[in-house]
C-alpha positions as CSV (number, residue, x, y, z in Angstrom):
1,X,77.9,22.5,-96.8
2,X,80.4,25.0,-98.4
3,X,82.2,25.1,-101.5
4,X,85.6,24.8,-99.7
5,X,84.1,21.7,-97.7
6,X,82.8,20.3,-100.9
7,X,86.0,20.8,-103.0
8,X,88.0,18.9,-100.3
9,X,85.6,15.7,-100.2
10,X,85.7,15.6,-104.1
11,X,89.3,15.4,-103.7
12,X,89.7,13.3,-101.2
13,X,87.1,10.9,-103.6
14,X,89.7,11.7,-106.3
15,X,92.3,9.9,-104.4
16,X,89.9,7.0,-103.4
17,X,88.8,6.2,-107.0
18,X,92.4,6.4,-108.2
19,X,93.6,3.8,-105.9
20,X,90.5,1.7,-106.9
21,X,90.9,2.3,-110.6
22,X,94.7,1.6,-110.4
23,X,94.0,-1.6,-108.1
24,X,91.4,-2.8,-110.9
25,X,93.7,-2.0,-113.7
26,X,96.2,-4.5,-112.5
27,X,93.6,-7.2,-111.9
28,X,92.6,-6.5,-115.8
29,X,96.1,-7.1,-116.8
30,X,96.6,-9.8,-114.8
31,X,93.8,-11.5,-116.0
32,X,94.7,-10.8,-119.4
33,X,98.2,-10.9,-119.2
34,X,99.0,-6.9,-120.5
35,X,102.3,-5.8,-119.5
36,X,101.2,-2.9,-121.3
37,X,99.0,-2.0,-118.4
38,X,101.0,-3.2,-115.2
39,X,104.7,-2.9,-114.2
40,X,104.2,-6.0,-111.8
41,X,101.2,-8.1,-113.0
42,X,101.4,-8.3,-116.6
43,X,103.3,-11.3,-116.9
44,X,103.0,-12.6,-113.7
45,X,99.6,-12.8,-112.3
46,X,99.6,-13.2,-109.2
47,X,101.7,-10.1,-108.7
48,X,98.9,-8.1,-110.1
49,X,96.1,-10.3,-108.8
50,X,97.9,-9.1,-105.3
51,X,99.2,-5.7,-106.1
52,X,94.9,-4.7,-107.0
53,X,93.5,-6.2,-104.1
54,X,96.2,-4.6,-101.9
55,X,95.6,-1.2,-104.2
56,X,91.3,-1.5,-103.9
57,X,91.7,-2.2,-100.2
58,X,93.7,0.6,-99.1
59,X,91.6,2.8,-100.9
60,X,88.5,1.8,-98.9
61,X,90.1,1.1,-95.7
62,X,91.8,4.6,-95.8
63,X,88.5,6.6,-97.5
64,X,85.8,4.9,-95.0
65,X,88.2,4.1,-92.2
66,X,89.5,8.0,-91.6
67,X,86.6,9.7,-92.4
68,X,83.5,10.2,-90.4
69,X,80.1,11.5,-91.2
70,X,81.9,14.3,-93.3
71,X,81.2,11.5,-96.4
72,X,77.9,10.9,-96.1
73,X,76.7,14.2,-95.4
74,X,75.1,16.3,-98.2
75,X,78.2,17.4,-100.3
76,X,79.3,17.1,-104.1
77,X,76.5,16.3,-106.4
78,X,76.8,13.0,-108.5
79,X,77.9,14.7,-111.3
80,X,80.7,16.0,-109.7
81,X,81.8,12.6,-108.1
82,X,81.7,11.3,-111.7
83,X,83.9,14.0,-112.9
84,X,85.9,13.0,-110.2
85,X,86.2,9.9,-110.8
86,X,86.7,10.3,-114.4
87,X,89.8,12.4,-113.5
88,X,90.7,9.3,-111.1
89,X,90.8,6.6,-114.3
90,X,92.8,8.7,-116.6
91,X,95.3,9.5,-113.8
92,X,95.0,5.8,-112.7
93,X,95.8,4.5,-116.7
94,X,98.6,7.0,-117.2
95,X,100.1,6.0,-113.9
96,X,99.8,1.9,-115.2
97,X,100.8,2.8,-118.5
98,X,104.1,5.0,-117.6
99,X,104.8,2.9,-114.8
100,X,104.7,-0.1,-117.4
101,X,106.9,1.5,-119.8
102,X,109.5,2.8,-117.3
103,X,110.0,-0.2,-115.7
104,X,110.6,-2.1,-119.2
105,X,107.9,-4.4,-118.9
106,X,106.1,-5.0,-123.1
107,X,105.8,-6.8,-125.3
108,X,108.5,-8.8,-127.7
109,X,109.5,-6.2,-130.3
110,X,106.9,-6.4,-133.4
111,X,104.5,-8.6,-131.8
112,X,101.1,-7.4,-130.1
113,X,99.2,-9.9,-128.2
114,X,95.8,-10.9,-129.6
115,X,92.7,-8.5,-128.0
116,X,91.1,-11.5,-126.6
117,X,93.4,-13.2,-124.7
């Protein structure tokens, strides 16, 4: 496989972990009620319980379901899937945490919410 070939399925894995990571991030603050974290879920669970699952889905359906044996041929080595995929959960927090902020969802002013609840 070529570099050009490889560089195109590590991006194309870039885009699936992110839609994973930012599914699971609004599960986590769903679950543990972060409006930090999640412009939909934070205080409202089922919004983010929904919003992740629909979020994790996609990213499969579209990553397996367009994509033929390109994936599972010899390609990127696992250490470049994990850089990818650490690339994909700092986009994927920085999306949940601007998103967050710009759609005015946090907490009441001076308060933080204990960490394990």
């Amino acid at each position: 496989m070529e570099f050009p070939e490889q560089i195109s399925i590590g991006i194309t894995f870039f885009y699936f972990a992110y839609l994973g990571n930012l599914g699971l991030l609004q599960i986590i603050a769903a679950s543990h009620r972060r409006p930090q974290l999640s412009p939909c879920g934070g205080l409202r669970p089922i919004w983010g319980y929904t919003v992740g699952a629909v979020l994790i889905a996609l990213g499969y359906l579209w990553f397996f379901g367009t994509r033929g044996e390109e994936i599972f041929s010899p390609g990127p080595a696992s250490s470049e899937f994990a850089f990818f995929f650490g690339l994909a959960l700092v986009a994927a927090l920085a999306t949940s945490t601007v998103l967050a902020r710009l759609l005015g969802a946090k907490n009441s002013p001076g308060e933080d919410p204990p960490l394990g609840s």
